[in-house]
N, C-alpha and C positions, 0 to 999 in steps of 0.2 A: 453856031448860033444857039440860044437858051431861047425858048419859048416860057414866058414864065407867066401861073394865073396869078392874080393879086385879090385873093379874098378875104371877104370878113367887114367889120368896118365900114360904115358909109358917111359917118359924121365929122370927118377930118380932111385933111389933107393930104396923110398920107402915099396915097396911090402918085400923085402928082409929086412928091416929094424923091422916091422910090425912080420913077419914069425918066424924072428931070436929073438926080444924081447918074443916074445907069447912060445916059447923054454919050454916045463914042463908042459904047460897047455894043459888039450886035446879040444885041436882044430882043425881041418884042414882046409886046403884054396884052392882055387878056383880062377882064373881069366881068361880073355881074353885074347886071345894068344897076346904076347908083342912084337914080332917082328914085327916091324911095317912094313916091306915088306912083309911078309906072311899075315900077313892079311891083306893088300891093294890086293894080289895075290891071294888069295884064292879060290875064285869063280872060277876064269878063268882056274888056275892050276885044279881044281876038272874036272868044266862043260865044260872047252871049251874056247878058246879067244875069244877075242872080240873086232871088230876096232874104234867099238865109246868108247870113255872113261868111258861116263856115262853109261852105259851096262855092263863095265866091274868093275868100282864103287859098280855099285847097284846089281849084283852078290856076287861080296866078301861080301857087308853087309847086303845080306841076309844069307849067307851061315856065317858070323862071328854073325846074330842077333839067331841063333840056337843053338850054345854054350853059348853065354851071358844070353839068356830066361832059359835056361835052371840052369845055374848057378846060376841066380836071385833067382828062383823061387824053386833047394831047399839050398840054404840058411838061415840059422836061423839069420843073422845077415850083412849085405850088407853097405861095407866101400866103399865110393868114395870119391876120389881123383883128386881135381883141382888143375893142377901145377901154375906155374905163368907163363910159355912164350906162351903158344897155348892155344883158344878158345876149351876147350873140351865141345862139343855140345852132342857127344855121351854121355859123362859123366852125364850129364845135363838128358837127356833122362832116361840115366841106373837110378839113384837118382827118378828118377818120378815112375819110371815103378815100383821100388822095395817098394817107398811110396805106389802106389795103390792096391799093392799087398800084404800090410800092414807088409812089413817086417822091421827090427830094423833094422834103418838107422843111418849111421855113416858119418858125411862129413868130409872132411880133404882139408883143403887150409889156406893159410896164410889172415893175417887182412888187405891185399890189396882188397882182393875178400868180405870182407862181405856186402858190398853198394850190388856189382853185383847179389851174391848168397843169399839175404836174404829170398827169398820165399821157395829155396830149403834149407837154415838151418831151414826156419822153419817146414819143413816136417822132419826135422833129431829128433832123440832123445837125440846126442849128435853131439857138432861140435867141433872139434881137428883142432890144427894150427899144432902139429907136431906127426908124429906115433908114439913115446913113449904115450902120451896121449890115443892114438888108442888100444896099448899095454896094458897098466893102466885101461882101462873100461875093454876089455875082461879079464884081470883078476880079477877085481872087480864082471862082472857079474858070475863068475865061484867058484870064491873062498870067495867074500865080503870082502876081503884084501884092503886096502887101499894102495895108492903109498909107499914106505919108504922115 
């Protein structure tokens, strides 16, 4: 069984894309919570509000950095996901964090990003433009099956 996180990304469909091809394969998944008001919210809804921004910022992403370390870390296999309209810096981060932590990294973004992302594909073991691809290695790595 492949424990796999799916980060990065919250503006698409991808996760569900990923989840629904992988369908037969034993795998499960894992991500940061996708509601992007909940997790901008999190901190403050837990601990408390907060009237400077940046207090109420650096609350949610500490309190969102405890489910993502944790995710990363057990993991057999850690897919991020760079969209194309927003600068995902967290994305950027999670890909480092899950490199140093020597887990099997999966990057996923189109050939607009690979100028920007070249140092984080080359921490990946593999790099996908689209999650059928994503789909296609975990069943490769599970079954040795090749695409049809």
């Amino acid at each position: 069984m492949l424990n796999v996180y799916l980060s990065g990304e919250i503006h698409t469909d991808w996760r569900e894309q990923i989840i629904e091809g992988a369908q037969g394969l034993d795998v499960t998944f894992n991500s940061p919570v996708t509601d992007h008001a909940a997790s901008d919210d999190c901190g403050v809804a837990i601990l408390g509000a907060e009237p400077n921004k940046y207090w109420h910022d650096h609350k949610g992403g500490m309190v969102n950095a405890i489910r993502t370390r944790k995710g990363i870390a057990d993991a057999d296999v850690v897919v991020v996901r760079f969209g194309e309209k927003y600068k995902q810096w967290n994305a950027a981060f999670d890909a480092g964090y899950a490199a140093a932590l020597g887990k099997s990294l999966i990057v996923l973004h189109g050939p607009d990003h690979q100028h920007a992302l070249k140092e984080v594909d080359a921490a990946a073991l593999a790099v996908a433009e689209h999650p059928g691809q994503v789909v296609d290695v975990l069943r490769y790595v599970l079954t040795g099956a090749l695409p049809k």
